[in-house]
KEMARVO-716674 format. One record per residue (C-alpha): x negated, z, y. Coordinates in steps of 0.2 Angstrom, whole numbers, plus 5000, padded with zeros to 4 digits. Layout:
N
[rec [X Z Y]] ...
***
This chain:
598
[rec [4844 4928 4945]] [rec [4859 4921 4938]] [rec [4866 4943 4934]] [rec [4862 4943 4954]] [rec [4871 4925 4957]] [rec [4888 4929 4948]] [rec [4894 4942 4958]] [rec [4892 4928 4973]] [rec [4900 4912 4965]] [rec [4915 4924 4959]] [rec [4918 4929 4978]] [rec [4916 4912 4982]] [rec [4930 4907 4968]] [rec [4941 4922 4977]] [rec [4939 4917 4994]] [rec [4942 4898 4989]] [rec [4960 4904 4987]] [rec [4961 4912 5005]] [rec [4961 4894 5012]] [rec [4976 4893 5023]] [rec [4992 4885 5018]] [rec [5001 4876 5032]] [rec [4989 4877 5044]] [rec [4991 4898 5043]] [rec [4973 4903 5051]] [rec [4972 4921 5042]] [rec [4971 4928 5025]] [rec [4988 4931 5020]] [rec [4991 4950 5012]] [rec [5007 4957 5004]] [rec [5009 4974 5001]] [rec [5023 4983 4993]] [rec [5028 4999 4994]] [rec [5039 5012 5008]] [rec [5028 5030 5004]] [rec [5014 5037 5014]] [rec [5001 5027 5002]] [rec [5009 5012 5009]] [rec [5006 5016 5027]] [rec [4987 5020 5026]] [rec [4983 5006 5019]] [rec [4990 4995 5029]] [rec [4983 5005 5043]] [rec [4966 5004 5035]] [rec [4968 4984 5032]] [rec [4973 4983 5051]] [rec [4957 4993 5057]] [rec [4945 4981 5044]] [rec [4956 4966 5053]] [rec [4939 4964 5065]] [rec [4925 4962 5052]] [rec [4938 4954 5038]] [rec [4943 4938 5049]] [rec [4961 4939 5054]] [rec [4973 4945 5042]] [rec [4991 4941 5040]] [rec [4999 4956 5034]] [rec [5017 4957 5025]] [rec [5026 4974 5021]] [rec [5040 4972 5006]] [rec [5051 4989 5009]] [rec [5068 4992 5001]] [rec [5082 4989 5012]] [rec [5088 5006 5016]] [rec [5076 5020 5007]] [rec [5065 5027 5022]] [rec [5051 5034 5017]] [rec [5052 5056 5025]] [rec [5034 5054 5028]] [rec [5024 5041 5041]] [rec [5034 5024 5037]] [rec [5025 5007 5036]] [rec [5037 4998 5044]] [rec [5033 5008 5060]] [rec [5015 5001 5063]] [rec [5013 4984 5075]] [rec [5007 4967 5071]] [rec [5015 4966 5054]] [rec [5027 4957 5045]] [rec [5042 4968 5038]] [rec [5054 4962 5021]] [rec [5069 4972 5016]] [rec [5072 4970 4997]] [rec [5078 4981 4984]] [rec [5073 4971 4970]] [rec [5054 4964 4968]] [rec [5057 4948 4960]] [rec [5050 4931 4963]] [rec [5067 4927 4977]] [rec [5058 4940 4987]] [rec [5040 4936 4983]] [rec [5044 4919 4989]] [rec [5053 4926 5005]] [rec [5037 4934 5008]] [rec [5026 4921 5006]] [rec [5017 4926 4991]] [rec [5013 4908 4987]] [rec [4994 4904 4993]] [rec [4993 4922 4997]] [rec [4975 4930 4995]] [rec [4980 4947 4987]] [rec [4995 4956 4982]] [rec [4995 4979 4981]] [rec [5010 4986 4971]] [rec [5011 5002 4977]] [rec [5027 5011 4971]] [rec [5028 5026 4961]] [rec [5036 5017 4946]] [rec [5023 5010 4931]] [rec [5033 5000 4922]] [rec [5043 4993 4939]] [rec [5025 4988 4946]] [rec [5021 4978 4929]] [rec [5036 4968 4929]] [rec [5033 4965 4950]] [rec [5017 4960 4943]] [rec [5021 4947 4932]] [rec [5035 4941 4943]] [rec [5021 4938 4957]] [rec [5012 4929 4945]] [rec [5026 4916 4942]] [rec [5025 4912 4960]] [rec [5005 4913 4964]] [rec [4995 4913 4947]] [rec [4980 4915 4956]] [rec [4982 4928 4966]] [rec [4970 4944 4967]] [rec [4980 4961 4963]] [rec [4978 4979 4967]] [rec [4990 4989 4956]] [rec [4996 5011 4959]] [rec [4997 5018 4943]] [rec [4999 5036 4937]] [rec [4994 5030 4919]] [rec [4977 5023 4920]] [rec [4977 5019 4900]] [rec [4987 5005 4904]] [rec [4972 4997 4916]] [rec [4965 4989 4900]] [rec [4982 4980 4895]] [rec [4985 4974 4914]] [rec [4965 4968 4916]] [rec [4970 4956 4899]] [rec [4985 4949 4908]] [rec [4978 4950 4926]] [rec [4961 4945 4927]] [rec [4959 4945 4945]] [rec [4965 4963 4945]] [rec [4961 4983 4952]] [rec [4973 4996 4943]] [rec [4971 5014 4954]] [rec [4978 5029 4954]] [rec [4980 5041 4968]] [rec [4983 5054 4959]] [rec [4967 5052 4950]] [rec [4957 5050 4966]] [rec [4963 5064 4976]] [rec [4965 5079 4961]] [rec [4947 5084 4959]] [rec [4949 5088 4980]] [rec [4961 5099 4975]] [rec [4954 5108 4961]] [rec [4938 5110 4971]] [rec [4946 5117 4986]] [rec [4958 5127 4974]] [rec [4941 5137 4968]] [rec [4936 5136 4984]] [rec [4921 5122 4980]] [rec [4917 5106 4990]] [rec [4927 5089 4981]] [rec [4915 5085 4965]] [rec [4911 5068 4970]] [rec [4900 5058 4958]] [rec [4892 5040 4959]] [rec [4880 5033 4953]] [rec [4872 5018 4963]] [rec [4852 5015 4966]] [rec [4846 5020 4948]] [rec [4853 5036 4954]] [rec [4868 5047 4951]] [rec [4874 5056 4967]] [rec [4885 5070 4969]] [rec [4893 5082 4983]] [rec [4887 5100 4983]] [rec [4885 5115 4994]] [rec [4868 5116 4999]] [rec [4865 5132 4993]] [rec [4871 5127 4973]] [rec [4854 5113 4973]] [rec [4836 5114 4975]] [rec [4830 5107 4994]] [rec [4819 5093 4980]] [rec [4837 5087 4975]] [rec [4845 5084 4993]] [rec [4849 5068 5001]] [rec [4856 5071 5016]] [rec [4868 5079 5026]] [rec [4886 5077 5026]] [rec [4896 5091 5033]] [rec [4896 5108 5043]] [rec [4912 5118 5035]] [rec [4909 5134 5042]] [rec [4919 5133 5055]] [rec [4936 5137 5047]] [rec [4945 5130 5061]] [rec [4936 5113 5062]] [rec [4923 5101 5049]] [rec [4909 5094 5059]] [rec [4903 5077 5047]] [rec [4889 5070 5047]] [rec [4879 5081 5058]] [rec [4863 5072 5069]] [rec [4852 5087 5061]] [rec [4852 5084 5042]] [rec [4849 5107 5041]] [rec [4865 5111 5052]] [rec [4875 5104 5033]] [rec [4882 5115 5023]] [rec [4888 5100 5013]] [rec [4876 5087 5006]] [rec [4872 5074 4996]] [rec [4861 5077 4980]] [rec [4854 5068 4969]] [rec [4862 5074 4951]] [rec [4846 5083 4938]] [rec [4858 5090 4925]] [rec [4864 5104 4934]] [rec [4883 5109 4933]] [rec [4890 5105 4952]] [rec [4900 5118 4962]] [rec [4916 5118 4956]] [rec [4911 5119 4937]] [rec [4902 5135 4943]] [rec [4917 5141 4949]] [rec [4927 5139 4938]] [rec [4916 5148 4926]] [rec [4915 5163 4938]] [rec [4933 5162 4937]] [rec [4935 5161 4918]] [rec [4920 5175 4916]] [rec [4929 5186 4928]] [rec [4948 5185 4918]] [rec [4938 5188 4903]] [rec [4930 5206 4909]] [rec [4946 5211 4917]] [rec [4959 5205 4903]] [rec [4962 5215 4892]] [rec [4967 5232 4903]] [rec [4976 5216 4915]] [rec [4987 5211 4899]] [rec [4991 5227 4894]] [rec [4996 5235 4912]] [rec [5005 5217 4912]] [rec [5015 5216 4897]] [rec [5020 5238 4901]] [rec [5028 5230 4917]] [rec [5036 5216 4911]] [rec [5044 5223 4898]] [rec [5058 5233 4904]] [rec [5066 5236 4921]] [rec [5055 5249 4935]] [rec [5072 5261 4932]] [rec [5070 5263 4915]] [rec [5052 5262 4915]] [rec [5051 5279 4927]] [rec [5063 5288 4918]] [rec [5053 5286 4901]] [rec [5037 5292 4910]] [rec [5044 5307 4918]] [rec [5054 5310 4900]] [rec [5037 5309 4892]] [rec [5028 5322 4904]] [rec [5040 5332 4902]] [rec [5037 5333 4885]] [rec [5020 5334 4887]] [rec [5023 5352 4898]] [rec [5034 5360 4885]] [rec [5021 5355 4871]] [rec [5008 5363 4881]] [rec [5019 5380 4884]] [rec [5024 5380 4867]] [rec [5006 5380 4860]] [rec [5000 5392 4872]] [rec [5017 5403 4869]] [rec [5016 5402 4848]] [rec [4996 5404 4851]] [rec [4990 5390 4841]] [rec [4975 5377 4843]] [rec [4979 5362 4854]] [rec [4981 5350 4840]] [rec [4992 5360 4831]] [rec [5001 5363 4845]] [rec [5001 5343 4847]] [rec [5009 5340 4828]] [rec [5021 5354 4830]] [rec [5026 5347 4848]] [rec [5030 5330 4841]] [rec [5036 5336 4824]] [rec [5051 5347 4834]] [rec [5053 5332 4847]] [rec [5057 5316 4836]] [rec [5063 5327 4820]] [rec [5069 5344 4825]] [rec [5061 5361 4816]] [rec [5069 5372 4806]] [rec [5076 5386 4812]] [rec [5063 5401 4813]] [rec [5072 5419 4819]] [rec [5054 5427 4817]] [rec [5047 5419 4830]] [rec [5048 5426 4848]] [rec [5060 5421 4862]] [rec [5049 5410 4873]] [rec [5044 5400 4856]] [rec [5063 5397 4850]] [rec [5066 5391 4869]] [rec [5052 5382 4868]] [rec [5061 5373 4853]] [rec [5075 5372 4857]] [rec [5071 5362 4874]] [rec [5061 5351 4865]] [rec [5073 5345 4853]] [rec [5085 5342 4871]] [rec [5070 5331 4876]] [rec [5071 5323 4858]] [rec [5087 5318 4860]] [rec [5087 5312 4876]] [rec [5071 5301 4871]] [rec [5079 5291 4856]] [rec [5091 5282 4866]] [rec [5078 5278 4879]] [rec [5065 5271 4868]] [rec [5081 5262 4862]] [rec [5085 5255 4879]] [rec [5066 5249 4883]] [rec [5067 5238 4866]] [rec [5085 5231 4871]] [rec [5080 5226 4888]] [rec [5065 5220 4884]] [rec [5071 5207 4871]] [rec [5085 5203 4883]] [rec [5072 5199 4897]] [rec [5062 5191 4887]] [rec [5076 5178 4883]] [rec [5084 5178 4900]] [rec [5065 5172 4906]] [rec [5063 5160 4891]] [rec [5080 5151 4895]] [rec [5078 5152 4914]] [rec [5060 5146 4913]] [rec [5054 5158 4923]] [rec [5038 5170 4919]] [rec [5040 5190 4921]] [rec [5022 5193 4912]] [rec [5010 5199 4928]] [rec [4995 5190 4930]] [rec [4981 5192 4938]] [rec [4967 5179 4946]] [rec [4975 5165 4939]] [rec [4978 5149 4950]] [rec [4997 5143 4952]] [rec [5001 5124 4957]] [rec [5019 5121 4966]] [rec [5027 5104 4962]] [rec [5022 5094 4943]] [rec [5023 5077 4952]] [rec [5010 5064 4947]] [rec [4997 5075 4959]] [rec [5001 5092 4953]] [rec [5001 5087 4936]] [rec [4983 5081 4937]] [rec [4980 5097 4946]] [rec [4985 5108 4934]] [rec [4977 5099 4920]] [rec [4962 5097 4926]] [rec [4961 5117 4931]] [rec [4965 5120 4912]] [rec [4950 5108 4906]] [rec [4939 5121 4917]] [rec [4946 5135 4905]] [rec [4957 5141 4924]] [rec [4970 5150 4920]] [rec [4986 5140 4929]] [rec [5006 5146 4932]] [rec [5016 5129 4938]] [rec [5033 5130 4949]] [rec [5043 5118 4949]] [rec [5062 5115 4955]] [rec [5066 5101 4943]] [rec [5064 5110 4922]] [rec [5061 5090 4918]] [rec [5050 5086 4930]] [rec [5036 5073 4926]] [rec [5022 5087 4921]] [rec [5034 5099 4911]] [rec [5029 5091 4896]] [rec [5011 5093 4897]] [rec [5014 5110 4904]] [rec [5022 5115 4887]] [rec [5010 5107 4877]] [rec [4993 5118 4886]] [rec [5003 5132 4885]] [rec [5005 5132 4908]] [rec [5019 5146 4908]] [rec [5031 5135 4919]] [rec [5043 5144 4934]] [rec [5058 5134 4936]] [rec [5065 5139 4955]] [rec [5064 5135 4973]] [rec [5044 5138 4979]] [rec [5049 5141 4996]] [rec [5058 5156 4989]] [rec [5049 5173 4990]] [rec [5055 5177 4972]] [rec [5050 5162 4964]] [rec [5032 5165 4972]] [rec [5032 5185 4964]] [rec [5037 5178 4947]] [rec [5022 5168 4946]] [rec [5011 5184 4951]] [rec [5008 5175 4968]] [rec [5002 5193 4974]] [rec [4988 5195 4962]] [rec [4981 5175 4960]] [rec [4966 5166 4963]] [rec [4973 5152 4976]] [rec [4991 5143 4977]] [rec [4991 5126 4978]] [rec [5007 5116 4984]] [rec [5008 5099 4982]] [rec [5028 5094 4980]] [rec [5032 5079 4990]] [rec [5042 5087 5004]] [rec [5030 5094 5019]] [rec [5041 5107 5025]] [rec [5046 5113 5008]] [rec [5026 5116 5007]] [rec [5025 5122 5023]] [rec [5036 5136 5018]] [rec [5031 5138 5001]] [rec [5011 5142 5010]] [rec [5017 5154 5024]] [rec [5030 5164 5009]] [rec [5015 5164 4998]] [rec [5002 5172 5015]] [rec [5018 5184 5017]] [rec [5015 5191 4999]] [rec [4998 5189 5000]] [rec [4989 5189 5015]] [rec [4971 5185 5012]] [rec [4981 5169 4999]] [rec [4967 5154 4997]] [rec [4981 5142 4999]] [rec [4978 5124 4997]] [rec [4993 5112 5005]] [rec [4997 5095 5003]] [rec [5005 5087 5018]] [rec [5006 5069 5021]] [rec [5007 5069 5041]] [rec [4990 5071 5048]] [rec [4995 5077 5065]] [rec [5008 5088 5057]] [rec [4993 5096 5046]] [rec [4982 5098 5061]] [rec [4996 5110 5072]] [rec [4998 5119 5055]] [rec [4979 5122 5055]] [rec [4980 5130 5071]] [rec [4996 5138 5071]] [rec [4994 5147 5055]] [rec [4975 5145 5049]] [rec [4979 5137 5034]] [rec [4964 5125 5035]] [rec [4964 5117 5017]] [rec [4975 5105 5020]] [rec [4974 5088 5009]] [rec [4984 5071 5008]] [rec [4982 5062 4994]] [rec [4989 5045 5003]] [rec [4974 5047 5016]] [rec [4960 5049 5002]] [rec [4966 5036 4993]] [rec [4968 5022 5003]] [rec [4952 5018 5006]] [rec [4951 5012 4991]] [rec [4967 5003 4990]] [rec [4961 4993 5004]] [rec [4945 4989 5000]] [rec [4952 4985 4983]] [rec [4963 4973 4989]] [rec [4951 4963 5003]] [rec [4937 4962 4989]] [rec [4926 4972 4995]] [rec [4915 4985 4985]] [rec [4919 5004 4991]] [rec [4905 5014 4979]] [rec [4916 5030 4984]] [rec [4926 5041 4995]] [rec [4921 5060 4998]] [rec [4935 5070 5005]] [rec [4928 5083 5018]] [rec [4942 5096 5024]] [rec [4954 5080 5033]] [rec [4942 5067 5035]] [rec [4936 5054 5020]] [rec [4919 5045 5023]] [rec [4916 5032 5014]] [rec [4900 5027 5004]] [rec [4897 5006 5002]] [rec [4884 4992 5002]] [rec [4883 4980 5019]] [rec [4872 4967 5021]] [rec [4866 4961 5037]] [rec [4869 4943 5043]] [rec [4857 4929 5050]] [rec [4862 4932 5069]] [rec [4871 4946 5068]] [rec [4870 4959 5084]] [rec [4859 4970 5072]] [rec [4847 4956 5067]] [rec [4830 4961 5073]] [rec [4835 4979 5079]] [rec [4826 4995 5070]] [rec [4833 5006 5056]] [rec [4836 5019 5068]] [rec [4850 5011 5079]] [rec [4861 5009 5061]] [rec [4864 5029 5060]] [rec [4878 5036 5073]] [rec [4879 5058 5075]] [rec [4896 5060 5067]] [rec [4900 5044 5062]] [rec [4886 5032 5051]] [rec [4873 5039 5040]] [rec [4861 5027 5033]] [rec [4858 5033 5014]] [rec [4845 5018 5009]] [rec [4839 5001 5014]] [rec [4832 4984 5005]] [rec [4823 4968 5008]] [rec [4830 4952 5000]] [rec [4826 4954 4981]] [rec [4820 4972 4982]] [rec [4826 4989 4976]] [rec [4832 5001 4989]] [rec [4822 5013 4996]] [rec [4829 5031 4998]] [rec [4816 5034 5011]] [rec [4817 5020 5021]] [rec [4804 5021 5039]] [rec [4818 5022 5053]] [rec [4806 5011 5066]] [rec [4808 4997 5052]] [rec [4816 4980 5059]] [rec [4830 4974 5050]] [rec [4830 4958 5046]] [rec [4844 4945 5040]] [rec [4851 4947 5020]] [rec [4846 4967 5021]] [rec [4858 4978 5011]] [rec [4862 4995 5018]] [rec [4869 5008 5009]] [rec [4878 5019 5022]] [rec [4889 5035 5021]] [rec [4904 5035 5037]] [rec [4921 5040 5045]] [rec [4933 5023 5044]] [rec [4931 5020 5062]] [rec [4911 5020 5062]] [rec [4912 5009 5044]] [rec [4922 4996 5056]] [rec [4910 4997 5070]] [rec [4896 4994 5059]] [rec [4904 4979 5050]] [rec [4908 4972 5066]] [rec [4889 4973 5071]] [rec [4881 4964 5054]] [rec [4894 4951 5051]] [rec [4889 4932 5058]] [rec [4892 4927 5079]] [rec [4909 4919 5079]] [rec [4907 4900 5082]] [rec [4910 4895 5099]] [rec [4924 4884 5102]] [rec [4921 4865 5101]] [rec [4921 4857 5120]] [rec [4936 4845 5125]] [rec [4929 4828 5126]] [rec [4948 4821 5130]] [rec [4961 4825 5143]] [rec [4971 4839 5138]] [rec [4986 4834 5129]] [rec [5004 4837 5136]] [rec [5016 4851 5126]] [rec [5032 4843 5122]] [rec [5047 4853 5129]] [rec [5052 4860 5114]] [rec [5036 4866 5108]] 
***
């Protein structure tokens, strides 16, 4: 009782601090941060405002960066704070002090560390949600911070990514029941292993989630018995298929790449040539074809002596060979030269000539493409990165696996064909800029026009007219899967995990129902919503969950339900178990007069 007990009293210590200072009547939130991440989670804090209790909600944004994507100084009913500098001056503006919770969400480590521990100078006890792209300094903040959540975006969304990259569904894992679950195609699992539905994807124009018939999902939910999921399958399709077809690829690869078209045909038609006159001088001095092979390469590359002997045709037949000889030296010559010079151009340019052939290449080596492209190299995936910047954040690590690195523009078409865009696996473009991606995507279908390309745009509205206008339907926002969690993060509540389907992210969590609540005393069956709730599993009071639950079963007051659902059906729901709001309490007196200046 007391394992089950502590979780309790520590929310109770929590929402102890929420009391309201001054007479404030809500929970008092700061957020920090100007980026796309910022703006949906203070969107997703607004939309929980219902089940949450009121929320006070202040945005800290510097004072004149804007932010090229959806802005969170844009959305209604919050507070907005210019400030260049995060220090305890502006945390004090802000009213940090008696706040309940604190998110530091800028692109900056460090930066959000010393934020941290200036916060911490002006509320000591506040609860903290902290963005980092290194998660190996969770531990170290945990030790400072008790009260504290370190996340990463980049971490969250990359295995989206990767899977839709090899063309796979997002390889969610949780485990939560005494059962690890997982996200698969339903034709990668046994029908024993399925849990339910989740989504119909093949519709390439539009995902239908949560289906009301559970065999219309393409997508489910399955119940993990040691089987690889789909996008390790994948990628080991991939790697077998490179293997069979590498060695014929490397050398067809390395012959182009290694000198100029020009030079290249001229060798070749140099060499046939060659290859005529041998044949007419074997024939012409009447001598076996190997013979006639030695004595064709002896007169070429050496000369032969003289022979007056031998009949016309045969002395011609020297004597044009030794022409093709000497034009042949200076050739082979040339091929070396500009070979080696193309070599070194390419290794000081950091660009890649070498052709390459079902290989994936990732466009931007931010904190997201990074843990792109290293995760495509732990699956054995052969990767090319492009990237404008030769110091950007992932060159590093790109060096270190061995990632042949293109520095140049991706929206240019020669970038794209030095990275063997024509012959790769899928292109995946996550840089920062939407319509530097846009035009990186539609370059890439122009060289290849059955591309699997994978986008990253941070405007969901703008990703929807792409979809239609130009049937690039993988679209992903890493702001949009991940702030889900930032919220949930920073309200204290649990948020067991967040599945990424095409452009919607449903959410798995544990509700339980309150005494009174409009879902007290109703069946399990009115829980589940067509396209919006699923209801995974149910439990009594002190009772496991059952995975099976009878759906004409009454649900009583302190039931936990374990639900999958779209944000807006997760609000609904809350909104339907959480406690009747107190009525008012009657006025017993005359009602008091305002003074004038109130």
């Amino acid at each position: 009782m007391r394992s089950m007990a502590e979780p309790l009293l520590d929310r109770a210590r929590r929402a102890g601090r929420r009391l309201r200072v001054n007479g404030e009547p809500r929970a008092h939130y700061v957020v920090c941060g100007q980026d796309p991440l910022a703006y949906w989670v203070v969107r997703a804090m607004l939309a929980a405002e219902t089940q949450a209790g009121r929320l006070r909600i202040t945005l800290i944004v510097p004072e004149r960066q804007r932010s090229p994507g959806p802005d969170g100084r844009d959305l209604p009913g919050i507070e907005v704070i210019p400030a260049d500098r995060l220090d305890e001056a502006t945390f004090r503006r802000a009213g940090l002090a008696g706040a309940a919770g604190l998110a530091l969400l800028h692109q900056d480590d460090v930066g959000n560390m010393q934020a941290a521990l200036c916060a911490q100078e002006v509320e000591p006890r506040l609860r903290l949600v902290v963005r980092m792209f290194n998660t190996g300094l969770a531990n170290g903040v945990r030790q400072i911070f008790p009260d504290s959540s370190v996340l990463s975006d980049a971490s969250m969304a990359a295995p989206a990514f990767v899977a839709a990259a090899l063309g796979e569904v997002a390889p969610t894992h949780f485990r939560h029941g005494g059962r690890t679950l997982y996200v698969a195609r339903r034709d990668d699992v046994r029908p024993s292993e399925i849990v339910c539905g989740v989504a119909d994807t093949r519709d390439s124009q539009q995902d239908l989630v949560l289906p009301a018939d559970d065999e219309d999902a393409d997508v489910v939910l399955a119940e993990a018995v040691g089987r690889p999921a789909g996008t390790e399958l994948a990628a080991r399709r991939l790697v077998r298929a490179r293997r069979r077809r590498r060695p014929v690829a490397m050398f067809l690869g390395a012959v182009r790449g290694f000198a100029t078209r020009k030079i290249g045909i001229a060798v070749f038609v140099l060499l046939a040539v060659i290859a005529a006159l041998g044949g007419l001088y074997g024939r012409a001095d009447h001598v076996p074809w190997a013979e006639g092979l030695y004595l064709t390469m002896v007169t070429t590359l050496s000369g032969q002596d003289p022979n007056t002997d031998k009949g016309g045709v045969v002395q011609a037949m020297q004597v044009l060979l030794n022409l093709a000889g000497v034009a042949l030296i200076p050739l082979i010559t040339a091929v070396v030269v500009d070979g080696v010079v193309r070599a070194r151009l390419a290794l000081h340019a950091g660009r890649n000539f070498i052709e390459r052939s079902g290989h994936v290449v990732v466009v931007g080596l931010g904190n997201i493409g990074t843990r792109v492209m290293a995760q495509l190299n732990d699956f054995g995936v052969e990767v090319v990165a492009i990237d404008s910047n030769a110091d950007a954040r992932g060159a590093g690590l790109a060096r270190r696996l061995g990632v042949p690195l293109v520095v140049g523009d991706a929206a240019q078409e020669e970038t794209l064909r030095a990275a063997s865009v024509a012959t790769c696996q899928a292109l995946v473009v996550v840089s920062t800029d939407d319509g530097a991606n846009l035009r990186a995507a539609l370059n890439g279908r122009t060289v290849n026009d059955q591309l699997r390309v994978v986008l990253r745009l941070f405007d969901g509205d703008f990703a929807e007219r792409v979809q239609r206008a130009f049937g690039i339907g993988t679209s992903r926002s890493v702001s949009y899967l991940a702030a889900p969690s930032f919220a949930a993060a920073l309200l204290d509540r649990a948020v067991i995990a967040t599945i990424p389907v095409g452009r919607h992210a449903l959410l798995v969590t544990e509700v339980a129902v309150a005494a009174g609540s409009r879902l007290d005393g109703r069946t399990l069956a009115s829980v589940g919503r067509p396209g919006s709730v699923r209801l995974l599993a149910h439990a009594r009071v002190g009772q496991r969950l059952d995975w099976s639950p009878d759906r004409r079963m009454m649900v009583s007051a302190g039931d936990r339900l374990t639900v999958m659902a779209r944000r807006a059906g997760l609000n609904s729901l809350l909104r339907e178990v959480a406690p009747p709001e107190p009525e008012p309490p009657a006025q017993t007196g005359p009602p008091v007069p305002r003074e004038a200046d109130e």
